[in-house]
C-alpha positions as CSV (number, residue, x, y, z in Angstrom):
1,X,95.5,56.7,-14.5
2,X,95.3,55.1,-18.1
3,X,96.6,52.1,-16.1
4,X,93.7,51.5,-14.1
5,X,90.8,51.7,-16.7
6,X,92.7,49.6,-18.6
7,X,92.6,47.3,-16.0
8,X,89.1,48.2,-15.2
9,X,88.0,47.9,-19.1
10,X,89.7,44.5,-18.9
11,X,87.7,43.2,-16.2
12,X,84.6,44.1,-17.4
13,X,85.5,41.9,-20.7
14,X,86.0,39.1,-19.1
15,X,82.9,39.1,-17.5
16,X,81.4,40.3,-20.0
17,X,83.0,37.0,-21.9
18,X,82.3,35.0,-18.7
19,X,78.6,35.4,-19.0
20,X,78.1,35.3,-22.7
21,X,80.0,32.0,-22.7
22,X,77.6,30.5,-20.2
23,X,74.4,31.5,-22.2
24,X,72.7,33.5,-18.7
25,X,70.5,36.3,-19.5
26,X,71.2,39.5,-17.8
27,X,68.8,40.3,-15.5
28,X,68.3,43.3,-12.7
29,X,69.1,43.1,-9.2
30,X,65.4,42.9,-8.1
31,X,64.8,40.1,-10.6
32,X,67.6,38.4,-9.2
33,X,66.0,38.9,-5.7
34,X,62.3,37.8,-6.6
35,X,63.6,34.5,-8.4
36,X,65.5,33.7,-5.2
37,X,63.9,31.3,-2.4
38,X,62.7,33.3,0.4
39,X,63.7,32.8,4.1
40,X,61.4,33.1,7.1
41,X,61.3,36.7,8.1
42,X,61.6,38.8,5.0
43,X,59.2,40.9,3.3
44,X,59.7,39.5,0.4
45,X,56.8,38.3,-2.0
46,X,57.7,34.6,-2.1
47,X,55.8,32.4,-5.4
48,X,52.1,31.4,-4.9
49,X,52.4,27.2,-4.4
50,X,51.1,25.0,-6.5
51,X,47.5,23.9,-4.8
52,X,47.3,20.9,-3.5
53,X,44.1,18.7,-5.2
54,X,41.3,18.4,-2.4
55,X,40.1,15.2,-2.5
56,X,36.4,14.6,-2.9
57,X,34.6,11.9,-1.0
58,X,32.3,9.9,-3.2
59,X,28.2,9.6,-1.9
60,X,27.4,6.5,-1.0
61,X,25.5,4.4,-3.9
62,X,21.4,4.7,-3.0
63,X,20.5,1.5,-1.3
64,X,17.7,-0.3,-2.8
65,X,14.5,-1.5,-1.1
66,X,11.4,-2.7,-1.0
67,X,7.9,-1.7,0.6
68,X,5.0,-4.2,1.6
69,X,1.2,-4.5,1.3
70,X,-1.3,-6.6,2.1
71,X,-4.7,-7.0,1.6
72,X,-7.6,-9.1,2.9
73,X,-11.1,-9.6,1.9
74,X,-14.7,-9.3,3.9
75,X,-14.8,-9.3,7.1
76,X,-18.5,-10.6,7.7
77,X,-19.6,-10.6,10.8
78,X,-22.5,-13.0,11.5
79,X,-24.1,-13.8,14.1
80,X,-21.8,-17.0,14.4
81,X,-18.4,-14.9,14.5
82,X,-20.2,-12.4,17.3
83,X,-21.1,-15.5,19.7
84,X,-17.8,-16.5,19.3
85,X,-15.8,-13.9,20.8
86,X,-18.5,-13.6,23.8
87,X,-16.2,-14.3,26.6
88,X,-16.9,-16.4,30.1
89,X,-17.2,-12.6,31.8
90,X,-19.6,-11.2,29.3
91,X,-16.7,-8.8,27.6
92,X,-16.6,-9.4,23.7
93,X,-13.3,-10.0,22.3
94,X,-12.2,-10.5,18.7
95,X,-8.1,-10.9,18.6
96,X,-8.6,-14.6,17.2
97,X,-9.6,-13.3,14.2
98,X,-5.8,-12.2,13.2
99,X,-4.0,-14.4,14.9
100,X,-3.8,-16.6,12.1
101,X,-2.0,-13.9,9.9
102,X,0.0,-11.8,12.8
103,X,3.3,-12.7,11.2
104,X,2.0,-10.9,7.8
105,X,0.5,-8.3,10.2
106,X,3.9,-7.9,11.8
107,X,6.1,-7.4,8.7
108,X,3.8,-5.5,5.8
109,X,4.3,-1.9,5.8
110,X,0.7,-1.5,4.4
111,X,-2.1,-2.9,6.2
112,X,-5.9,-3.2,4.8
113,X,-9.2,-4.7,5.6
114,X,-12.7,-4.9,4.5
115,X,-14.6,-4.0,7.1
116,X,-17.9,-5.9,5.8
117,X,-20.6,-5.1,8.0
118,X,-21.0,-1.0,10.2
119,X,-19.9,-0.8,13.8
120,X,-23.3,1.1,14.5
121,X,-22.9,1.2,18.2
122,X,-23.6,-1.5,20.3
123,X,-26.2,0.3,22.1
124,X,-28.5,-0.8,19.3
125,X,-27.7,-4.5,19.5
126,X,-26.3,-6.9,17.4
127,X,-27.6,-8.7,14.3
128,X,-26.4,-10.5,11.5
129,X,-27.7,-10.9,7.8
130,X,-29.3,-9.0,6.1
131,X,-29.3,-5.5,8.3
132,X,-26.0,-6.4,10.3
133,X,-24.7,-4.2,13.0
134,X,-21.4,-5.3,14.5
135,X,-19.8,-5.0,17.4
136,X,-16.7,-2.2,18.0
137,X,-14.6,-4.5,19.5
138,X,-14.5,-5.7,16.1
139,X,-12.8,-2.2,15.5
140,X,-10.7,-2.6,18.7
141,X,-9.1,-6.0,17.8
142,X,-8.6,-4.8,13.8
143,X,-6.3,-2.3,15.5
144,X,-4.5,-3.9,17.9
145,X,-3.8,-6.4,15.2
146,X,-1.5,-3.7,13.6
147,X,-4.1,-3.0,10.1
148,X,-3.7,0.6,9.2
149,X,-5.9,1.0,6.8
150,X,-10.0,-0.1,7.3
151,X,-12.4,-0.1,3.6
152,X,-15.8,0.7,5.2
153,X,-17.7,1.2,1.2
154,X,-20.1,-1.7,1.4
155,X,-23.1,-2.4,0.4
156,X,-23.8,-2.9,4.0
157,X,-22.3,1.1,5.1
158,X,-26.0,1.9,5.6
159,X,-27.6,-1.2,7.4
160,X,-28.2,0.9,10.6
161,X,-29.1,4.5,8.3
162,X,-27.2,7.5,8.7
163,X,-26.6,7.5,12.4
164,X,-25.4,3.9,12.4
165,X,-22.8,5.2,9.6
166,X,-22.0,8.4,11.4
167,X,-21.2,6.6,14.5
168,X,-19.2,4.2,13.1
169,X,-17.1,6.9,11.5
170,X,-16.7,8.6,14.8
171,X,-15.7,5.3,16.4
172,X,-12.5,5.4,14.1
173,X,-11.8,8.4,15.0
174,X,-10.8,7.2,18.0
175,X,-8.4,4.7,16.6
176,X,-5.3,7.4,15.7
177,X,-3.3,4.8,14.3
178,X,-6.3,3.4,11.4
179,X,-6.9,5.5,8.4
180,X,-10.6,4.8,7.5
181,X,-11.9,5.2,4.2
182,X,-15.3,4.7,2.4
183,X,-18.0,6.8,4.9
184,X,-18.2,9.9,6.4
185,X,-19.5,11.2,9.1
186,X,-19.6,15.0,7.9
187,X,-20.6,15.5,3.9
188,X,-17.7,18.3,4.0
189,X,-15.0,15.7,4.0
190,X,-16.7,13.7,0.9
191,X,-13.5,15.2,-1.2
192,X,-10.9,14.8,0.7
193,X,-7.9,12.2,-0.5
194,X,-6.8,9.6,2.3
195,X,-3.8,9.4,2.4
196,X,-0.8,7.1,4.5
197,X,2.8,7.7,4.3
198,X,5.0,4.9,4.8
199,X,8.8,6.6,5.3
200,X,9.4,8.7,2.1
201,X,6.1,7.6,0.1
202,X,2.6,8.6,0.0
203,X,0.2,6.0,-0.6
204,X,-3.6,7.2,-1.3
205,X,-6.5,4.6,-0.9
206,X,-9.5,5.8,-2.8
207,X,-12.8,3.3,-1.5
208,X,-15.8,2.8,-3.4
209,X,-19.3,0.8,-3.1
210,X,-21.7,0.2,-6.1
211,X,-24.7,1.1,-3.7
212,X,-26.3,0.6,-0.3
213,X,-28.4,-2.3,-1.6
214,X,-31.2,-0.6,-3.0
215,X,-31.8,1.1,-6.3
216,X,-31.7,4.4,-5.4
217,X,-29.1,6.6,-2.8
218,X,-30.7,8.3,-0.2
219,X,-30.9,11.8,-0.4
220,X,-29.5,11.7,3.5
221,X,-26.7,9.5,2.5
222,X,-25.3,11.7,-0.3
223,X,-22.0,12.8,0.8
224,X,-21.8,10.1,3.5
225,X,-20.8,7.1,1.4
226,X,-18.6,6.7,-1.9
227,X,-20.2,5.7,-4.9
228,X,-18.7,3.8,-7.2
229,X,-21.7,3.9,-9.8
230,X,-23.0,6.9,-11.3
231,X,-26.3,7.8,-9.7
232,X,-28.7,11.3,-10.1
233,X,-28.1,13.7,-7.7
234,X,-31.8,14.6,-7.9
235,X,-33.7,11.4,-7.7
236,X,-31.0,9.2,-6.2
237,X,-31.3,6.4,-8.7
238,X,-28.2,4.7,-9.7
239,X,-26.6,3.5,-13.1
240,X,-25.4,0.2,-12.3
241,X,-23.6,0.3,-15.3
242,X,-21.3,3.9,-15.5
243,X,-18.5,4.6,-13.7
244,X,-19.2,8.0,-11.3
245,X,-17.3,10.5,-12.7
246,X,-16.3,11.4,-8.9
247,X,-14.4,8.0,-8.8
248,X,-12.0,9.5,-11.9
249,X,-11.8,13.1,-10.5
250,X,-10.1,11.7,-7.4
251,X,-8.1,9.5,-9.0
252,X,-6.6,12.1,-11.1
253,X,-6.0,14.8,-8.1
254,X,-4.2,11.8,-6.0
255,X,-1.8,11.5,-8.6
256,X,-0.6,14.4,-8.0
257,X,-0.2,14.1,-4.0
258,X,0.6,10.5,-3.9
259,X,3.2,8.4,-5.1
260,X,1.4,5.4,-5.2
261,X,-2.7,5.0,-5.8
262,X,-4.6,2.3,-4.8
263,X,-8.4,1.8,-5.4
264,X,-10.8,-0.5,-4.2
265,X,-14.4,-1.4,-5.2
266,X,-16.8,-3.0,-3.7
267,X,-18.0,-4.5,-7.0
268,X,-18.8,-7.9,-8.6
269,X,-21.3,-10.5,-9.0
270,X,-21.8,-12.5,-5.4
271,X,-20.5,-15.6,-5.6
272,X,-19.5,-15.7,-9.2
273,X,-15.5,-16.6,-9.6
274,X,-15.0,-14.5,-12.9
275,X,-15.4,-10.7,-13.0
276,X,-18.1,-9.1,-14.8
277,X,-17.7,-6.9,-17.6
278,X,-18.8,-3.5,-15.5
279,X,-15.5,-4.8,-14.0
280,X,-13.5,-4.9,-16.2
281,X,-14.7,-2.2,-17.7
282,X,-14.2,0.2,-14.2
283,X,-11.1,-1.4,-14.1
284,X,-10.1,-0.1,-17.7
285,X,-10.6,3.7,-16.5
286,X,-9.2,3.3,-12.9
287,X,-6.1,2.7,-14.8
288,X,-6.6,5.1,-17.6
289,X,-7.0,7.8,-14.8
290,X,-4.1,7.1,-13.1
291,X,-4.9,4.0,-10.7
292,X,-1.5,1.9,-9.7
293,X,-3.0,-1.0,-7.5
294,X,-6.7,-2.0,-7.7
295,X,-8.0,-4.2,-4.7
296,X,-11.5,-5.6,-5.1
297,X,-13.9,-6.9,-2.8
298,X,-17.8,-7.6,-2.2
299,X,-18.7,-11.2,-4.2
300,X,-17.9,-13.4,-1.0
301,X,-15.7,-15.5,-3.7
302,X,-12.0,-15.2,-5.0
303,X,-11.9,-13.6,-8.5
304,X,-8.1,-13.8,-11.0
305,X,-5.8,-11.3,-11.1
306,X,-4.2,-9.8,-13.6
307,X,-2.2,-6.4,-15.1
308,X,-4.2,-4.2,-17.5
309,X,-2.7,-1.6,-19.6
310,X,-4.8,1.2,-20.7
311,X,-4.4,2.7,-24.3
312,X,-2.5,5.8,-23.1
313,X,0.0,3.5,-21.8
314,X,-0.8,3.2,-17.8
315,X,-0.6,-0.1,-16.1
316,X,-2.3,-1.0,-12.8
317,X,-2.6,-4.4,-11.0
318,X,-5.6,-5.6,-10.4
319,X,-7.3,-8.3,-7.8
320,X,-10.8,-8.2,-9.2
321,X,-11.9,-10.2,-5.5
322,X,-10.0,-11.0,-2.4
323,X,-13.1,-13.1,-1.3
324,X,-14.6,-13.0,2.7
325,X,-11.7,-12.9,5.1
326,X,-14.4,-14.4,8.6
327,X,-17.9,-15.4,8.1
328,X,-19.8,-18.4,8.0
329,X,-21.4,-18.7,4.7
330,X,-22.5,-22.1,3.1
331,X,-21.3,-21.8,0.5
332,X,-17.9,-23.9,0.0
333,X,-16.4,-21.8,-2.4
334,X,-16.8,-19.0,0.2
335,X,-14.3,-20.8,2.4
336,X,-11.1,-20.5,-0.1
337,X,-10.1,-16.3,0.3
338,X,-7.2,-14.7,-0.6
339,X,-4.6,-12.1,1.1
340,X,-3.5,-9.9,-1.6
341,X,0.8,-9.2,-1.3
342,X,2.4,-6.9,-3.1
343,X,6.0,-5.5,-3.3
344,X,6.9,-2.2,-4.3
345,X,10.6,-1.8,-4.7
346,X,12.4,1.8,-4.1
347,X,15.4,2.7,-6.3
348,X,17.0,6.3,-6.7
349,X,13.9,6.6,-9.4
350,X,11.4,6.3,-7.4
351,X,8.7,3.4,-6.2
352,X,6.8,1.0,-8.4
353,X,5.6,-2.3,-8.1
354,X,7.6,-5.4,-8.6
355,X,6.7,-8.3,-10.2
356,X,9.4,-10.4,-7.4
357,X,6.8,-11.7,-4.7
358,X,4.1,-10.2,-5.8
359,X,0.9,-12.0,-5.7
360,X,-1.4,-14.0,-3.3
361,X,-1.5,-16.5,-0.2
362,X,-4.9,-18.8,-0.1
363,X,-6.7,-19.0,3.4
364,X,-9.0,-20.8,4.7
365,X,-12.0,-19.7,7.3
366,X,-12.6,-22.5,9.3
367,X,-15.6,-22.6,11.5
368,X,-17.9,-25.3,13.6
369,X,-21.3,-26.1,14.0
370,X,-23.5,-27.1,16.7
371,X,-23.7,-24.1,17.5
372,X,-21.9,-22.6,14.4
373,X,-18.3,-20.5,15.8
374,X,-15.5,-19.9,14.1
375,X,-12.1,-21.6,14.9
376,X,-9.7,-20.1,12.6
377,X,-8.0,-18.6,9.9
378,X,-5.5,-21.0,8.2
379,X,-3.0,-20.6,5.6
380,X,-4.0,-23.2,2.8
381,X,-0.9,-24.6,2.6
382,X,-1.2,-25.8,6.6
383,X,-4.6,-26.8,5.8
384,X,-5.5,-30.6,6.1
385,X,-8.1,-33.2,4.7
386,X,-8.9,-34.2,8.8
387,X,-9.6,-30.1,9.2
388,X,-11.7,-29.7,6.0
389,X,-14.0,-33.3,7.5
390,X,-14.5,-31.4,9.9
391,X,-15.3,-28.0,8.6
392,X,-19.4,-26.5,10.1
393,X,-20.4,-26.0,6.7
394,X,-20.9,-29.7,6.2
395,X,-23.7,-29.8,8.8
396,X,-24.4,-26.0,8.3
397,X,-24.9,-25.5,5.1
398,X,-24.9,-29.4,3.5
399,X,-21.6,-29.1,1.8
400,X,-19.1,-32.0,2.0
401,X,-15.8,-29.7,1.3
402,X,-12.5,-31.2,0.8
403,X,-8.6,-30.2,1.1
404,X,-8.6,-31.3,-2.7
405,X,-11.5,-28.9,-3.6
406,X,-10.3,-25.9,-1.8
407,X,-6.5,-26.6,-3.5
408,X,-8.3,-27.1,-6.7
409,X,-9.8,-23.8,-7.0
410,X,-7.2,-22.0,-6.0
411,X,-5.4,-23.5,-9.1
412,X,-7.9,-22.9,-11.2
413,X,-9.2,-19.1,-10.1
414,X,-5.5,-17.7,-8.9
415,X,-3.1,-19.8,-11.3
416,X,0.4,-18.5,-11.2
417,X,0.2,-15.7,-8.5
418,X,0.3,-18.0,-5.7
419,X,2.8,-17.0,-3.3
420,X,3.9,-19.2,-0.4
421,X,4.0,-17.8,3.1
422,X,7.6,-18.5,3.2
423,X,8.2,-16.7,-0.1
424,X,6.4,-13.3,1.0
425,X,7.9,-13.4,4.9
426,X,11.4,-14.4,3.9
427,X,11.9,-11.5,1.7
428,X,10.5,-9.2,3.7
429,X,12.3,-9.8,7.0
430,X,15.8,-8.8,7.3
């Protein structure tokens, strides 16, 4: 007996020495057990893995691009341009008009026109200067052309009174694909903020006229057509010389629904190449209120362009006239017009207008005489000395024009801004 716990006292030393020698921690049975790998099968708790890093894919960098307008002056229908799209069946039809500009048509994401003279309804006739009424296919072929956008504030809005404007309101009305501003058939709608959204933008275009060539607005056209000058609501007289406070009011409100707003007056001295300093002045507060892109039309001449920066630090670009787009004025000067381009380039930020091709491409109206017709619109850089010797307006209207006058005063009048065609198409197009 004292034999065997020696022998068992023994063997407990030594491992007892055994494990002391190798430096390993006692431990329990079940701590033993946990710290073992576990096999399929068992009910054992096995150790939690070490998660595996998810990998993240990174978004795609935001792809920058730009957005299009253009812009072009009076369209002046007289009497000269209607004969001209009489066709041999009796039909009117006015698609020569654009053809001339269709690839600019074809690629601009904005689209506008100054639609001179009232589409009255051609029930009443046709007549030129000084109370025109035009006819609606002038509307039909401004569609099909591919403008969006028709300016109907002119001086002109009420040639055929309220029912001539009225109709040609609801003549537009049934052109889904136009957004007309300027007149309005219903007084209710005199508020309201037209607006054209072009993908992810909002683009408002407010459109004013100084008057309806009188003195005084109609107490029956209040509400139908958007002044530009303050006038009394009582006696209709105007202030040729203030700003109505209406024109500010909307500027403000669609600065807060659009991301881009464009204004454009009908405004300016006829025929006089530099703007006026009601102008400038108007110009001043569009921009103070809020105005990004000012387009003006109405003195039958081209006018600079320039940016102006208002005190509290708003910019806007502004082409004080684009000229006449069609007619067949004598005057030479009146032959040189301009289509307004402008770029507005998209980053992650937003939209704003670039300074890359940005600007203006001269045209030309080109018409005949004996009997007076038009024969085109031409881009002044295609324009020739054999065209301009035979331009109407030297019979017409007495006036020997030349290649070198027209290139001359677009020097002078539009400087730097020029744009070539190939400039504004080539970066547009893909």
């Amino acid at each position: 007996m004292k034999k065997h716990l020696l022998s068992t006292f023994l063997a407990s030393c030594t491992l007892l020495l055994f494990l002391t020698t190798c430096g390993t921690d006692i431990v329990s049975s079940d701590a033993l057990l946990t710290s073992m790998p576990q096999t399929e099968g068992t009910d054992s708790i096995a150790p939690t893995p070490k998660e595996t890093a998810t990998e993240t894919t990174a978004e795609p960098a935001f792809e920058e691009y730009d957005l299009t307008l253009m812009a072009v002056g009076d369209n002046l229908i007289h009497m000269g341009v209607v004969y001209t799209g009489k066709q041999a069946d009796g039909n009117l039809n006015y698609d020569f008009l654009f053809e001339g500009i269709s690839d600019f048509l074809e690629v601009a994401d904005v689209k506008i026109i100054n639609q001179e003279t009232i589409l009255g309804g051609n029930e009443l006739g046709f007549s030129g200067f000084p109370y025109f009424n035009s006819p609606t296919e002038v509307g039909d072929a401004i569609a099909d052309a591919g403008f969006n956008v028709v300016l109907h504030a002119s001086n002109h809005a009420v040639d055929q009174g309220l029912s001539g404007l009225e109709s040609c309101a609801h003549f537009w009305e049934s052109q889904p694909g136009v957004i007309m501003t300027g007149i309005h058939a219903d007084s209710s709608e005199y508020n309201e903020i037209p607006l054209l959204k072009v993908g992810d933008f909002t683009f408002a275009i407010l459109n004013y006229t100084y008057g309806p060539n009188s003195e005084t607005l109609p107490a029956s056209i209040q509400g139908h057509l958007n002044m530009l000058c303050a006038y009394d609501e009582n006696t209709g007289r105007i202030d040729f010389t203030s700003l109505n406070p209406q024109v500010i009011a909307d500027i403000e409100t669609a600065k807060k629904t659009a991301d881009i707003v464009i204004v454009c007056p009908h405004w300016g001295t006829e025929y006089t190449s530099k703007p006026s300093s009601y102008q400038q002045a108007f110009a001043m507060q569009m921009t103070e209120a809020g105005a990004d892109l000012i387009i003006g039309t109405h003195p039958h001449v081209v006018q600079p362009i320039e940016w102006i920066t208002a005190e509290n630090g708003n910019r806007a670009l502004c082409y004080y006239s684009l000229g006449n787009y069609v007619s067949t004025q004598k005057n030479g000067l009146s032959m040189l017009e301009a289509m307004a381009w402008v770029t507005f380039h998209v980053t992650e930020d937003g939209i704003s207008i670039s300074n890359k091709n940005t600007g203006v491409i001269p045209l030309v109206c080109h018409y005949t005489s004996g009997p007076v017709r038009i024969r085109d619109i031409y881009l002044l850089d295609e324009y020739t000395e054999e065209l301009a010797s035979s331009h109407g307006i030297r019979s017409y209207g007495g006036v020997s024009l030349h290649l070198t006058d027209l290139q001359e005063w677009s020097s002078e009048i539009l400087g730097d801004w020029v744009l070539s065609a190939g400039q504004a198409l080539d970066a547009k197009r893909p």
